[in-house]
N, C-alpha and C positions, 0 to 999 in steps of 0.2 A: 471721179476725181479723188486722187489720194490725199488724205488727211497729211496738214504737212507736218516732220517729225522735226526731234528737238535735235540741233547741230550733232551731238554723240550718234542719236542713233541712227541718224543718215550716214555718219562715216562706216559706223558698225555694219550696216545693211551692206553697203556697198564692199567693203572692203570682205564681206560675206557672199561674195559674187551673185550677189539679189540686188533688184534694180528699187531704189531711195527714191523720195520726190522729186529728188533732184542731187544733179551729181554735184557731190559737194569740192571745193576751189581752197586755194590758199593764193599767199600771195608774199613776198617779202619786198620790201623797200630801199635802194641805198639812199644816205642821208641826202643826195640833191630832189629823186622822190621823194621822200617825205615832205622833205619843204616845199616842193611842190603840190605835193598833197592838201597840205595847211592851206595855204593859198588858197589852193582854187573851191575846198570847204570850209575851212576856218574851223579844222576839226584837227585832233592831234592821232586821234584813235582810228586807223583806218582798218584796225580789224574788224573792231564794231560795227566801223561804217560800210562796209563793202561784205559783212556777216560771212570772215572769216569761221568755220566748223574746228578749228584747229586751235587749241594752247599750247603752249610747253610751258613744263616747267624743269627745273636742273640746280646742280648742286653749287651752293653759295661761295664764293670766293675766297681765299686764304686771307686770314689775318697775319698779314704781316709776310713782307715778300723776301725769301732769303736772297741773301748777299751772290748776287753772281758776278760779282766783279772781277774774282782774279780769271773768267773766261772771257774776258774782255779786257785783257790788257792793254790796247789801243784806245778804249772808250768807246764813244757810242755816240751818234749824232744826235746833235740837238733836237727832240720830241720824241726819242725814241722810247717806248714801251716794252717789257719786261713780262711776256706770260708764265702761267704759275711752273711753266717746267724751264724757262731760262733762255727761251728763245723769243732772239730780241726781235719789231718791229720797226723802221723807221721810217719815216713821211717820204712818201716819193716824190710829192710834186703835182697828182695827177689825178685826179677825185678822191676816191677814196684810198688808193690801192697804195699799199704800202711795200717798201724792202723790205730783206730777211738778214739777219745773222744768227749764225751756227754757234751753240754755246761748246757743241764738243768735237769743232771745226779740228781741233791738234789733238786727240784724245786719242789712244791707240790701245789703252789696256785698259781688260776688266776691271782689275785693281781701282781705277780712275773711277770707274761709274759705280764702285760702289762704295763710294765716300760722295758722290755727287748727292748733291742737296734737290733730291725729289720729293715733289709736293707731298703732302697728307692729305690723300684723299679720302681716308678713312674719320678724319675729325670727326667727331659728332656735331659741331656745330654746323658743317656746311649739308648734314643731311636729313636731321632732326626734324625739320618743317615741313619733308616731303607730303607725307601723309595728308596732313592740313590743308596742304596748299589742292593736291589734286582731288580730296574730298569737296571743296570750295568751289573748284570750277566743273565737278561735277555737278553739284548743287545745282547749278548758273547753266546746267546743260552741255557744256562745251567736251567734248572727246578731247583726250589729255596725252602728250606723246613728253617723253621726255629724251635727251642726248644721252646717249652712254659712252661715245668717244670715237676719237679714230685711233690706231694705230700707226699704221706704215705712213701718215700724216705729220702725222710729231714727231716719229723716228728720225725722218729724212730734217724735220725742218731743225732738228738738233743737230745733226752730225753737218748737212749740208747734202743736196740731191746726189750729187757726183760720189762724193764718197761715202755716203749710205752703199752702194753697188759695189764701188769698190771694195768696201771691208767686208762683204758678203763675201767676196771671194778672197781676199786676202785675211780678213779677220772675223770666220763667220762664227765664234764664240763671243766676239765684242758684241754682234747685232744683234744676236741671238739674247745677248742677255739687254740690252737695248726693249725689243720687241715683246721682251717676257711680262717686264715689269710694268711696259704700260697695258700689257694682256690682262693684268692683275687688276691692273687702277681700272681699266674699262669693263671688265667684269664684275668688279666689285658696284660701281656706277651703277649700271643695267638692274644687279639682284636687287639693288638699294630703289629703284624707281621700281620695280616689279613690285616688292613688298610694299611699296606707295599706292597698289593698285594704278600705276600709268593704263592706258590701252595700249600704247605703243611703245617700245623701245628704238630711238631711230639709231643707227652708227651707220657709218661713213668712212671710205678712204678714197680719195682720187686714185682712180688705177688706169681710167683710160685718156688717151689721145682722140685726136679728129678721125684717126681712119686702124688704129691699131693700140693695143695695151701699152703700156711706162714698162711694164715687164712681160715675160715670156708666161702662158698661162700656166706652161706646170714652173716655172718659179714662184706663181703667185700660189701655185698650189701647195710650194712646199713648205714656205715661207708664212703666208699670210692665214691661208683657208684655213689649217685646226685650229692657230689663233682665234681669230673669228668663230671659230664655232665652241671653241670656249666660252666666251664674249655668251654668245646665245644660248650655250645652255645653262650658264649661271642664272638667265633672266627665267628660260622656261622653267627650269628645276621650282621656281618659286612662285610662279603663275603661267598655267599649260597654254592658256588663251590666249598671252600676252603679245601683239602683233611687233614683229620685227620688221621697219625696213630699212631697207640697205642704202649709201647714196655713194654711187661712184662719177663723176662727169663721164663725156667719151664713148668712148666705144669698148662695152664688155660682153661682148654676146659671147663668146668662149665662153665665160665663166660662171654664166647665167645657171646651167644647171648644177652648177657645186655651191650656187646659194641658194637655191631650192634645196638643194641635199641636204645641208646644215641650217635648214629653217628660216631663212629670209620668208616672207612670205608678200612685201610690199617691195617694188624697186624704186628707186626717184634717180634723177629726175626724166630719165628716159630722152633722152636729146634727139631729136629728131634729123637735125642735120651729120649723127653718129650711126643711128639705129631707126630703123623703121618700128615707130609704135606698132602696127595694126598687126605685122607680122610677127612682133612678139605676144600681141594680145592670141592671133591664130596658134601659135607655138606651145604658149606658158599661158595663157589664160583660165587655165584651169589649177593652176598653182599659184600664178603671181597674179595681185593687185600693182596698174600702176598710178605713180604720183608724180605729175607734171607732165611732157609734154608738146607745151609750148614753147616753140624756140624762141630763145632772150637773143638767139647772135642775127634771127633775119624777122620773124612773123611781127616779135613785139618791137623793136624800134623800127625797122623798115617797110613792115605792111602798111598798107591805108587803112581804116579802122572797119573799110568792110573784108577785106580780106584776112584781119584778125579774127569778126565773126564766122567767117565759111571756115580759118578752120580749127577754129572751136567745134564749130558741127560737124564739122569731118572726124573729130576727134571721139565726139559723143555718138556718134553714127557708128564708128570701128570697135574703138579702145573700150568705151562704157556699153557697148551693149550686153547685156545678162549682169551688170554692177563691173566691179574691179576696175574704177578709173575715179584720181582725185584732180581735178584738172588745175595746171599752175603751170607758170613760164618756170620753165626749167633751171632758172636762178632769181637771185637778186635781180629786179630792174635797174636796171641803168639807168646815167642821167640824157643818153638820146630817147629813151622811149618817149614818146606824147601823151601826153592826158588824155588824149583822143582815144588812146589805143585800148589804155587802160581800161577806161570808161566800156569799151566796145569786146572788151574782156568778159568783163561781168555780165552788161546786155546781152553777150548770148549765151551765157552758159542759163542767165533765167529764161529766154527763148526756148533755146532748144535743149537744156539740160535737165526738162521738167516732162512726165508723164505725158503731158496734153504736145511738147515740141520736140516729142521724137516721134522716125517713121516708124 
């Protein structure tokens, strides 16, 4: 029987493509889980309580939000929220999920973005604490991943989806200096949690669809990929060990081998209803660790809570055999999951995610 390890060094083992006591889980919650959560334990901490292996930590908020009002000449609907680059949220109506407005929706020249009021993400106060914070949850045992950004994320939610593509081909100096700066700001991020000691660096862009990429892979190639590998070698230059993983929804199996090339080395969340896990675990298993998994659009709202365990163990039987699998539903829970399900989550990853419950 394997002596059991401290949360860090089971993600470390695994993500070492060595097999841990047990495959280590995450989990995230939207706010109608959580309340549901409270409820049915009268606990507010469900990382604690369901012994989440995973922390983050990330860089602290801007004091003081600059004026983005003359990009909203119209205004802005009642509850709407203002993130640090200008692009607005508004209450949809509908759980969580909110509308979008485009702060550089009529924006047409460089000139324009570069009197635009972008954040300082270089402050020393929003990064000063890093150190602190991920020595502390070291201490506490906890493996430490921190955000360093997205790119093609933010680009689009400032200009607006449609014509982000547009001005790629009509103004591809505009985008280009668009994608530069937040290449900078996300760079800068990653070096700044690397010298934190994080274990992980995670960045993210949504790039795929249900059955095909948002873009053509060699546009992602032209566009997005050195970006990105800027992005990662800012974080390696300053810790060689430092685990990158990527998170795109969708379906990106094109471009799976240009994030191994430029150092991804964890993929999340691996959707299953996009991409067959087992056959990327057969393909990249020896390059890539993955993280999640579990379908959030059928296994976890729509299974019964034993077909949630079968396939969990289907998943610990393919994806985690030799390590390289963190197992999680591939998003945020929703408010149809069940508590059943949830519950039936965890029960079998300590079933069969442990030395003595694999074949």
């Amino acid at each position: 029987m394997m002596e059991e390890m401290t949360p860090r060094d089971r993600v470390l083992m695994a993500l070492s493509h060595r097999t841990p006591d047990r495959v280590p889980r995450t989990v995230k919650f939207t706010p109608a889980v959580q309340r549901m959560f409270e409820e049915k334990t009268g606990g507010k901490d469900y990382e604690a309580y369901f012994n989440i292996e995973i922390r983050f930590v990330g860089f602290k908020p801007l004091r003081g939000q600059p004026d983005f009002s003359r990009y909203y000449p119209e205004g802005c609907p009642e509850g709407t929220t203002i993130g640090e680059y200008g692009q607005a949220r508004y209450p949809a109506h509908f759980h969580h999920f909110t509308g979008l407005l485009f702060p550089m929706r009529k924006l047409t020249e460089v000139e324009e973005l570069e009197i635009y009021p972008w954040p300082d993400v270089k402050a020393p106060y929003r990064h000063q604490h890093l150190e602190e914070a991920v020595a502390v949850l070291h201490d506490q045992g906890y493996f430490v991943a921190g955000r360093g950004g997205s790119i093609f994320e933010i680009a689009w939610q400032l200009t607006g989806y449609e014509k982000f593509f547009m001005d790629i081909v009509d103004r591809p100096e505009f985008i280009a200096y668009i994608l530069d700066r937040l290449t900078e700001d996300c760079a800068f991020r990653s070096r700044r949690l690397a010298e934190a000691d994080v274990d992980m660096v995670h960045l993210g862009d949504d790039v795929g669809m249900e059955d095909r990429m948002m873009m053509s892979p060699d546009m992602w190639r032209n566009w997005l990929k050195p970006r990105l590998a800027k992005v990662i070698q800012a974080a390696k230059e300053t810790k060689p060990d430092v685990h990158i993983s990527y998170h795109s929804d969708g379906y990106i199996k094109p471009i799976i081998p240009d994030l191994i090339e430029i150092g991804v080395d964890v993929l999340n969340p691996v959707q299953p209803e996009c991409m067959d896990p087992a056959e990327l675990k057969r393909r990249y298993g020896d390059q890539l660790s993955f993280w999640g998994t579990i379908g959030t659009q059928t296994t976890m709202p729509f299974g019964t809570p034993e077909e949630v365990k079968e396939t969990v163990k289907h998943r610990i039987e393919t994806v985690g055999q030799g390590g390289g699998l963190i197992l999680a539903p591939t998003h945020v829970l929703e408010p149809e999951v069940p508590w059943e399900n949830i519950v039936a989550f965890f029960e079998a990853i300590d079933e069969y995610g442990t030395g003595e419950g694999r074949p």
